[in-house]
DRENMITOR-13365 format. One line per field, with one value per residue (C-alpha): x, y negated, z negated; residue number from 1. Coordinates in steps of 0.001 Angstrom, whole numbers, plus 500000, padded with zeros to 6 digits. Each point is the difference from the previous one (the first is absolute). Example, Ala and Ser with C-alpha at 12.3 -4.5 7.8 and 13.67 -1.06 7.14 Angstrom:
<rs>
x	512300; 501370
y	504500; 496560
z	492200; 500660
k	1; 2
</rs>
This chain:
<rs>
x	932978; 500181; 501508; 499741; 502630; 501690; 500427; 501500; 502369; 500474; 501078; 502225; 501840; 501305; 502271; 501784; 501407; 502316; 503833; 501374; 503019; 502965; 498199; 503811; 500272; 499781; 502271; 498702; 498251; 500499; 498036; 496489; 499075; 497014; 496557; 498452; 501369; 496478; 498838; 497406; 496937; 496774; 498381; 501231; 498631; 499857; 497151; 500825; 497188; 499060; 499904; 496438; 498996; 497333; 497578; 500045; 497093; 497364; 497009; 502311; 500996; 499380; 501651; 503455; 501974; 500673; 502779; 501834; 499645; 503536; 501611; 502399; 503133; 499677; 502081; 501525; 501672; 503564; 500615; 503228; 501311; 500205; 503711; 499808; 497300; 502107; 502892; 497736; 498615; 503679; 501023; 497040; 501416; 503494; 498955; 498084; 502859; 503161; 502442; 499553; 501885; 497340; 498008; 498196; 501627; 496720; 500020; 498897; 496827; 503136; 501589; 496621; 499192; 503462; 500120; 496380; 498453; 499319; 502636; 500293; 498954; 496744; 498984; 500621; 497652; 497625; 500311; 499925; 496969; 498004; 501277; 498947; 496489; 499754; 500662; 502367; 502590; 500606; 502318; 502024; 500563; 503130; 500084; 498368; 497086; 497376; 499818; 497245; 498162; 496724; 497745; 495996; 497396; 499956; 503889; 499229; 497319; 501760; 503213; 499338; 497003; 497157; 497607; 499984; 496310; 498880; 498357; 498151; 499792; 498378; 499057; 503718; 501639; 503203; 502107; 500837; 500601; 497445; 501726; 503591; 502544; 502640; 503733; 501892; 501240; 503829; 500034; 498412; 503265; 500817; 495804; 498552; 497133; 498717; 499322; 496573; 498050; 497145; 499404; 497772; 502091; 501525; 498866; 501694; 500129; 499186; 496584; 498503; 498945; 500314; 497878; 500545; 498292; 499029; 499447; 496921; 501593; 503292; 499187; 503494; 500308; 502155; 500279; 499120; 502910; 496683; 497262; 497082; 499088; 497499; 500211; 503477; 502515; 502344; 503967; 501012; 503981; 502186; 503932; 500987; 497449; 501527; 503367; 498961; 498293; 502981; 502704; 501279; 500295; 503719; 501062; 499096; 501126; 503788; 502793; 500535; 496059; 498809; 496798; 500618; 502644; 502437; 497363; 497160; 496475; 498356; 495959; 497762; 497146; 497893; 498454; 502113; 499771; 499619; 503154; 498474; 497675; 503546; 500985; 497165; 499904; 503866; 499051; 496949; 502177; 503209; 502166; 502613; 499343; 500982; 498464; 499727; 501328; 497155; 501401; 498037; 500078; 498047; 497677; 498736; 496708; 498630; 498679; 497955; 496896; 499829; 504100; 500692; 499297; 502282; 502960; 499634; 500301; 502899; 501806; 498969; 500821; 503349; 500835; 498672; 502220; 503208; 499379; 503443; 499444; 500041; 496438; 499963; 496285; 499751; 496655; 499230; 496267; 498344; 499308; 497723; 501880; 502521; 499273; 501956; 501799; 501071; 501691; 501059; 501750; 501573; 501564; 501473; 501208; 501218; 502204; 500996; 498453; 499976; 501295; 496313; 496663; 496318; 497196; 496376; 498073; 498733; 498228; 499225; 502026; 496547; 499804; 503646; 499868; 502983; 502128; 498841; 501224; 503255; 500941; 499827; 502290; 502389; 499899; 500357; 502921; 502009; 499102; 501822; 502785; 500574; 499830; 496496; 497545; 496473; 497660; 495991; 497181; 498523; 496181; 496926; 497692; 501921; 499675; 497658; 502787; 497047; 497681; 499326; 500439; 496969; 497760; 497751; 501493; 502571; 499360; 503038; 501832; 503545; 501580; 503216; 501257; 502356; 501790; 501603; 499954; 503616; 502826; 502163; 498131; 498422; 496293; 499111; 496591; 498566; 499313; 497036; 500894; 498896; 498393; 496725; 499183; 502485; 501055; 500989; 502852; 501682; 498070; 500668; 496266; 502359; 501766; 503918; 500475; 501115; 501050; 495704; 501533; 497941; 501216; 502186; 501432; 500252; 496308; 499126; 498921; 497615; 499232; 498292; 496782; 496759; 497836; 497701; 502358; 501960; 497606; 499896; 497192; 497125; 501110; 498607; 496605; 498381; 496903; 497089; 500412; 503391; 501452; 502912; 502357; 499925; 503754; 499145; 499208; 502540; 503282; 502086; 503501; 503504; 501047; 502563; 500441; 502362; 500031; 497645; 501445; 503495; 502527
y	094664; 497604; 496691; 496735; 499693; 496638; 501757; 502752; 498181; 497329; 502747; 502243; 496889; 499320; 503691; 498142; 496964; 503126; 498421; 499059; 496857; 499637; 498320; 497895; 497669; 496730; 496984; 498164; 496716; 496861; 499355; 499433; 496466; 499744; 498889; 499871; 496538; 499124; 501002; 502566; 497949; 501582; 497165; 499408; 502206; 500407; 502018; 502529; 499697; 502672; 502981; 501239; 502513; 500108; 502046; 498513; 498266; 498647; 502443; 502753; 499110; 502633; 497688; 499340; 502365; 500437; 498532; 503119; 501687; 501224; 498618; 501568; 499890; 496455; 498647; 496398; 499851; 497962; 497062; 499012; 496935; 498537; 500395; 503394; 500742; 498340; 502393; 502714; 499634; 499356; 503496; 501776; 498570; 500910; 504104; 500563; 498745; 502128; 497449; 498755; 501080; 500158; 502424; 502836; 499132; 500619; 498461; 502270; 498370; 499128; 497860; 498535; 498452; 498518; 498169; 498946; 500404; 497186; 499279; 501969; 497164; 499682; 503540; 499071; 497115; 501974; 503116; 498156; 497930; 503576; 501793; 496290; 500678; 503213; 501957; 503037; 499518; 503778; 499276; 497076; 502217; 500434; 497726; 497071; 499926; 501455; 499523; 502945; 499573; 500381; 498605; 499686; 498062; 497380; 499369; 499356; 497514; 498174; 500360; 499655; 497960; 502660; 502167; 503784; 501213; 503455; 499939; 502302; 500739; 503361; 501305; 499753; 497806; 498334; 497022; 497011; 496600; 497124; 497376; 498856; 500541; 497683; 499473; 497795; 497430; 500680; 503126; 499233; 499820; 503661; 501663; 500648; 501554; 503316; 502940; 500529; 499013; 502925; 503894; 499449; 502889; 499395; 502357; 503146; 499521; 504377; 500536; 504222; 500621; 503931; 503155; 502940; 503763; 501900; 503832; 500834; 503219; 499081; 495942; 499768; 497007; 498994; 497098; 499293; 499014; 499610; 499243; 497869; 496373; 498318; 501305; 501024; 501898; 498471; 501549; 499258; 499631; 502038; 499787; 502197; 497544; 497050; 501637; 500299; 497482; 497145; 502534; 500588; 503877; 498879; 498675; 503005; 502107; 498604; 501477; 498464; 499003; 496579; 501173; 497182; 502427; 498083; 497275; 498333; 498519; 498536; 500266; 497558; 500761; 499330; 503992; 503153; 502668; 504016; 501299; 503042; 497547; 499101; 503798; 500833; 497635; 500678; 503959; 499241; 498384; 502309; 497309; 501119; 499508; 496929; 498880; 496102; 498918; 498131; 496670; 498488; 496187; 500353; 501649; 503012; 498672; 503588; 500707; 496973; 501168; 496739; 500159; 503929; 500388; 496809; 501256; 503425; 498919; 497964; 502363; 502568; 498057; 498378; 503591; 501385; 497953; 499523; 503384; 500486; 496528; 500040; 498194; 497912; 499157; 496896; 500833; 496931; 499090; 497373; 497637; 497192; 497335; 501799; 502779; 503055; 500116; 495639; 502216; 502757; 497683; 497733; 503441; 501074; 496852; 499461; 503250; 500326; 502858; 500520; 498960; 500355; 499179; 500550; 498144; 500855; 496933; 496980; 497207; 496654; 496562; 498587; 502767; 500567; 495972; 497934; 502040; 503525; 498553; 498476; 503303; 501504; 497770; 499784; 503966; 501020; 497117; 501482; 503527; 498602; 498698; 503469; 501950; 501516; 500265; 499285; 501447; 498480; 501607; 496920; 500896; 501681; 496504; 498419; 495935; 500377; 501133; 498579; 501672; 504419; 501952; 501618; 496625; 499013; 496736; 497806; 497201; 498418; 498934; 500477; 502496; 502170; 502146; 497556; 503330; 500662; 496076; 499036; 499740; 502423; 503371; 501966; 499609; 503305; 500168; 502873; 500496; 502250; 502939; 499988; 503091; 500079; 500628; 502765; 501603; 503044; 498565; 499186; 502811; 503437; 501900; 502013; 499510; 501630; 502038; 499408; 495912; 499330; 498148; 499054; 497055; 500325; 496640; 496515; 498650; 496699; 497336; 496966; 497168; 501213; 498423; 502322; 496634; 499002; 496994; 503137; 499371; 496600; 497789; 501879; 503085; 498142; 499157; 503306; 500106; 501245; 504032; 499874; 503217; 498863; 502153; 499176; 498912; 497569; 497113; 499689; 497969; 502649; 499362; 499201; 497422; 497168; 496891; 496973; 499008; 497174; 499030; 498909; 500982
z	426447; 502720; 498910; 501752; 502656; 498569; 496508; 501459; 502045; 496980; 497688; 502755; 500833; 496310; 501371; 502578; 498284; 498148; 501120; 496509; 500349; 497570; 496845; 499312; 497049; 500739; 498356; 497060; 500856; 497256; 497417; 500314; 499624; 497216; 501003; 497104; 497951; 498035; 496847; 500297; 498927; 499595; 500299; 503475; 502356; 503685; 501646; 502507; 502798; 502123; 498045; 498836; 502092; 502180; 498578; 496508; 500699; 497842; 501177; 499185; 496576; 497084; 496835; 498905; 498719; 496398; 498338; 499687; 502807; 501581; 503021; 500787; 502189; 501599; 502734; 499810; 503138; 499888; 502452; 501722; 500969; 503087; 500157; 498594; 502864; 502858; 499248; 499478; 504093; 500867; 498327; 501085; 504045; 499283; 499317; 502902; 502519; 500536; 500637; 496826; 496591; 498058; 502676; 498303; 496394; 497731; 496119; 497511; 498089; 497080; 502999; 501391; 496350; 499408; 503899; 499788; 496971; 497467; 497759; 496703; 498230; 501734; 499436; 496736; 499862; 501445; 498123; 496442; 501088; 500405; 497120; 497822; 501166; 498735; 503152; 500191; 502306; 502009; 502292; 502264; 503333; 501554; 502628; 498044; 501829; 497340; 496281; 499001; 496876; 498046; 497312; 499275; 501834; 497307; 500506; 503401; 499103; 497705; 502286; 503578; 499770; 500913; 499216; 500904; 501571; 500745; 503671; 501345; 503500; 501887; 496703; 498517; 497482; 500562; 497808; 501603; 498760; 500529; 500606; 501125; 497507; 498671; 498477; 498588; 502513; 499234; 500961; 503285; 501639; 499324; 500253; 503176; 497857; 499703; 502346; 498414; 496821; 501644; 501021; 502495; 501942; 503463; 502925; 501020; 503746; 500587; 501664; 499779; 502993; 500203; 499214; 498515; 500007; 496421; 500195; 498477; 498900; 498568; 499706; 501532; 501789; 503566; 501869; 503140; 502827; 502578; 499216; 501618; 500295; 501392; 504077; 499577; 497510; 497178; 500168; 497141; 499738; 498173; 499574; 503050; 501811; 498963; 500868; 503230; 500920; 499112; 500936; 496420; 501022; 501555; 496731; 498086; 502102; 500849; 498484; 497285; 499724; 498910; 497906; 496839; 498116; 497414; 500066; 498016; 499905; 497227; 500236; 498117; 498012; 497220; 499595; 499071; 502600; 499648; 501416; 501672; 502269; 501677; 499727; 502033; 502385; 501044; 499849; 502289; 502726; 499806; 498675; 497145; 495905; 498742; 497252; 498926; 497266; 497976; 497921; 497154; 499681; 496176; 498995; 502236; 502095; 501174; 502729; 500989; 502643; 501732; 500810; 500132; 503414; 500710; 498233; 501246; 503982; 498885; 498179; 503006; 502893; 499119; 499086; 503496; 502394; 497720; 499177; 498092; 497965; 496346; 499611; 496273; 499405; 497365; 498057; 497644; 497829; 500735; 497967; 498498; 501811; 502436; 502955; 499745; 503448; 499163; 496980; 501908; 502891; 497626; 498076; 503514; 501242; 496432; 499550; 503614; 500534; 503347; 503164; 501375; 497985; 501421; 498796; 501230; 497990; 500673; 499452; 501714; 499262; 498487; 497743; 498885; 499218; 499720; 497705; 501572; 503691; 497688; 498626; 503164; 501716; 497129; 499342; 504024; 500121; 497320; 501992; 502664; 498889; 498096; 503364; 499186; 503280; 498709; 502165; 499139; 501901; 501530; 499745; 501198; 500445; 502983; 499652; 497264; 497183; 497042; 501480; 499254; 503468; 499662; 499555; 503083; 501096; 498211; 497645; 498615; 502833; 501459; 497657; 499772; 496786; 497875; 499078; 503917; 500871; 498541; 502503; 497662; 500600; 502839; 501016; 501829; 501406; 502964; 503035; 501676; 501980; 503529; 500644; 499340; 503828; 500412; 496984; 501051; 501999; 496757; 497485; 500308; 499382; 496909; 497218; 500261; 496550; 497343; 500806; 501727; 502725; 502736; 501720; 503048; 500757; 499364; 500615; 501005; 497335; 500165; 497588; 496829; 499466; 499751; 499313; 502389; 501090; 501998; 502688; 499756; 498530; 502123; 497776; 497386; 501364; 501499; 501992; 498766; 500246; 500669; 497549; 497158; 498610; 496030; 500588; 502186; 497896; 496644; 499875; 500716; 502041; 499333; 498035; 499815; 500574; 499055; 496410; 499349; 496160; 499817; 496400
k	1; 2; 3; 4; 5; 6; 7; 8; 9; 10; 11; 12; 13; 14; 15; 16; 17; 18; 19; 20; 21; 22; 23; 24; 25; 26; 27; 28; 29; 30; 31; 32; 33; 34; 35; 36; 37; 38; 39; 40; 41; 42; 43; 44; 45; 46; 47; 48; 49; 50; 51; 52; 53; 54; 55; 56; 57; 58; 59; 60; 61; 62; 63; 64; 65; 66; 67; 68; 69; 70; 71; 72; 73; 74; 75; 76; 77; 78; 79; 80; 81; 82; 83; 84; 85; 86; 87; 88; 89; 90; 91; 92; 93; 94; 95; 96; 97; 98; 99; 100; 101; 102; 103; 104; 105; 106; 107; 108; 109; 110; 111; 112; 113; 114; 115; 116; 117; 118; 119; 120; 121; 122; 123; 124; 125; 126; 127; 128; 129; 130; 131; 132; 133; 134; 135; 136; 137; 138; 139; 140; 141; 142; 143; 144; 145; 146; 147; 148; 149; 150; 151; 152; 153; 154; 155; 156; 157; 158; 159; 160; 161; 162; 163; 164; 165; 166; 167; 168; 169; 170; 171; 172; 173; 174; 175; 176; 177; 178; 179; 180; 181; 182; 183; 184; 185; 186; 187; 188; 189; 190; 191; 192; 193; 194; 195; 196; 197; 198; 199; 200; 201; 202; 203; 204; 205; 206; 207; 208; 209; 210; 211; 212; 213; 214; 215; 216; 217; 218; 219; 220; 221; 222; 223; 224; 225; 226; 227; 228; 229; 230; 231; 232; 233; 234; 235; 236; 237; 238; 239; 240; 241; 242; 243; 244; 245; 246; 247; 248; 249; 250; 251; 252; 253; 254; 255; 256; 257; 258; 259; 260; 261; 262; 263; 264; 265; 266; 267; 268; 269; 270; 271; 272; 273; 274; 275; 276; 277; 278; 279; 280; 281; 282; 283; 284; 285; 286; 287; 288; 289; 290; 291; 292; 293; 294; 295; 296; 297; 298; 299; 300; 301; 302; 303; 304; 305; 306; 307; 308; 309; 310; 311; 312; 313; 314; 315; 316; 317; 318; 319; 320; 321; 322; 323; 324; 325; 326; 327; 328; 329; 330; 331; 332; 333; 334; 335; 336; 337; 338; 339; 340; 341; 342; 343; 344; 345; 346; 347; 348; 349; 350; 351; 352; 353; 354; 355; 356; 357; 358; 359; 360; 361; 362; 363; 364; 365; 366; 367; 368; 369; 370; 371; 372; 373; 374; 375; 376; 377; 378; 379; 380; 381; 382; 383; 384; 385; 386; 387; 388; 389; 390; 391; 392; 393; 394; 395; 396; 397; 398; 399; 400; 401; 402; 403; 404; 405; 406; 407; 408; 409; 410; 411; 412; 413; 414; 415; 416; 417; 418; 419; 420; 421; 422; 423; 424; 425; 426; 427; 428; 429; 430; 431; 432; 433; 434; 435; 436; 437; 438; 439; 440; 441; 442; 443; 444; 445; 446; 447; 448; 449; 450; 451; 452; 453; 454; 455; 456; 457; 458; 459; 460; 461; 462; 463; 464; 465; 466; 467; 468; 469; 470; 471; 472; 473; 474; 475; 476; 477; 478; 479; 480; 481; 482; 483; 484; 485; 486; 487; 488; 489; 490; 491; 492; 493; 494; 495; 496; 497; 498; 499; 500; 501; 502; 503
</rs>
């Protein structure tokens, strides 16, 4: 299957970022001054603006939900203080410069909560006010940056000030709330808000492109390493390409090879996998067995249609160029109120799992709201500060991050994913390959057995962006007669861009 050329290179380049520091302790900072110094009053509330999402809209509207229905595993994302935050930056400085003594000396998620957490007495506050209302409490994480819990649509009514809606949109149905939600105003010092109070689900950034042939006597099926498209042929990239192509051959190849033995990556997802899919693939392409190890965050979600494929080339491709990695793939259910993979990150970043964590999701700032973009720049902070490189695919829909890459023309404006916009993780986008007028000076006509390999060198890139734009505004406007290719007029090209909401 040929995948888009930005995934591919999104997903390969979590395998590079494999050099794993000294994780030493850190001293003990003072006590945490307390924040919160009001009675908790439910009868003074503040209103936390910007967080309905965007498609909980009126004309979309199937009813509220009933009283009991579940919602489970909600997000209230922790604040710091501004000292707390100052200190934080100054830390986060001090690690990446190798003069200083606190260069490449990680915290463990214990060591993050106590430095910049809020004091124990505001968790407190915050935790009794939940469990008063009748929610269950499931966890405070780690590193004091998440309290998890759950309760009913009617606790969150009477609670947080708003009703939960079904929506439907494209024929699916999807909880959201309807309008902003609210808490009490002392505990505003310590509540940024919450990740979500909705499932509409954020995008997996993988895009099939590839074809297949079935015998008609066997049904057996193989894929295709060329096949055609449009006047030309599709190579689609395997490991040994990839290899090749960005001289990784060298590294596996030295003698004591650098192929990602002794190290880890943590995956996110929000689907179980089938194990022999990644068997397969790594017998297809001559690479050695090594078999992920699958992690459930709760309950087991199956194998989701919408997000195997996603989870497969993640699994698969972080595997393919770190080859000798041990590959930890985070599967958690989503739920009524919370995406899987916000779960899934938050149990990596949480339990240090990794020194390296790949996430192929995304959404737009508008969509994740205020306390989506907040988690995100709390979550990839604390990521940072623990010595964890979070690499975020960047996107498929180039400036138009609100806007699907397969849509005509672009209607929401100036866009990027809120996921990959935070200055704490890595935003990897694509390039195009520059061959399409001589591929055979970079594609060998055959596959080598048993790796497929086909490319021969390093080939030249170009900017990714098969919208019509690529030609420049006259690409958009034809002339009568003038022939299209069908590719020629949707939003897709790489992403990225400067973040336009500020934490």
């Amino acid at each position: 299957m040929k995948i888009s050329h930005s995934l591919l290179v999104s997903t390969a380049l979590i395998s590079v970022f494999l050099v794993l520091f000294p994780r030493t302790a850190q001293a003990q900072s003072p006590a945490i001054r307390a924040r919160v110094t009001q009675p908790v009053d439910m009868h003074d509330l503040v209103t936390l603006p910007g967080n309905v999402h965007p498609l909980a809209r009126h004309v979309l509207d199937q009813g509220a939900a009933p009283d009991d229905q579940p919602m489970e595993r909600i997000l209230l994302v922790l604040q710091r203080g501004a000292d707390q935050e100052a200190a934080l930056r100054q830390l986060l400085d001090d690690q990446q410069v190798s003069s200083s003594p606190r260069f490449h000396r990680w915290l463990t998620p214990e060591q993050f909560g106590q430095q910049f957490g809020p004091a124990d007495s505001d968790v407190q506050a915050v935790t009794d006010w939940l469990a008063a209302q009748g929610f269950t409490v499931k966890k405070v994480a780690a590193g004091r940056t998440v309290i998890e819990f759950s309760g009913t649509a009617g606790l969150v009514r009477k609670t947080l000030g708003t009703e939960m809606h079904r929506f439907r949109v494209n024929g699916e149905d999807h909880w959201a709330n309807s309008s902003d939600p609210q808490i009490p105003s002392a505990l505003a010092p310590v509540v940024a808000g919450f990740a979500s109070l909705n499932n509409f689900p954020h995008k997996p950034m993988s895009r099939s492109l590839g074809t297949f042939t079935r015998s008609k006597a066997t049904g057996e099926v193989q894929p295709l390493f060329t096949f055609p498209y449009g006047y030309g042929s599709y190579y689609a990239v395997g490991p040994w390409d990839f290899a090749t192509i960005y001289n990784v051959l060298p590294l596996w190849n030295a003698a004591n090879p650098i192929d990602g033995t002794g190290q880890t990556i943590a995956v996110v997802s929000e689907t179980n996998i089938n194990p022999q899919d990644v068997a397969d693939f790594r017998q297809m392409f001559g690479l050695p067995a090594n078999p992920p190890n699958i992690i459930l965050n709760g309950p087991d979600p199956g194998v989701t249609t919408s997000d195997e494929t996603e989870a497969d080339l993640d699994v698969e491709w972080s595997g393919a160029v770190a080859k000798g990695a041990t590959i930890d793939l985070v599967a958690s259910e989503t739920t009524e109120t919370t995406a899987g993979v916000d779960l899934s990150a938050l149990y990596i970043i949480d339990n240090n799992l990794a020194p390296v964590m790949g996430e192929s999701y995304g959404s737009c700032e508008a969509s994740l709201g205020a306390g989506g973009n907040q988690f995100y720049y709390t979550l990839w902070e604390q990521a940072a500060a623990q010595g964890i490189t979070v690499l975020i695919a960047a996107g498929d829909s180039g400036s138009a991050g609100c806007d699907g890459p397969l849509e005509t023309a672009a209607q929401y404006g100036l866009a990027v994913s809120g996921t990959a916009s935070t200055p704490f993780n890595v935003a990897v986008g694509g390039t195009d390959f520059n061959d399409a007028n001589s591929p055979l000076t970079y594609w060998s006509p055959t596959n080598t057995s048993p790796s497929q390999a086909s490319a021969t060198s390093y080939i030249p890139e170009s900017i990714w962006n098969d919208s019509c734009a690529a030609s420049g505004l006259s690409g958009c406007n034809p002339l009568p007669n003038q022939e299209v290719f069908s590719y020629g007029f949707d939003l897709v090209a790489g992403s990225g861009g400067p973040r336009s909401l500020t934490a």
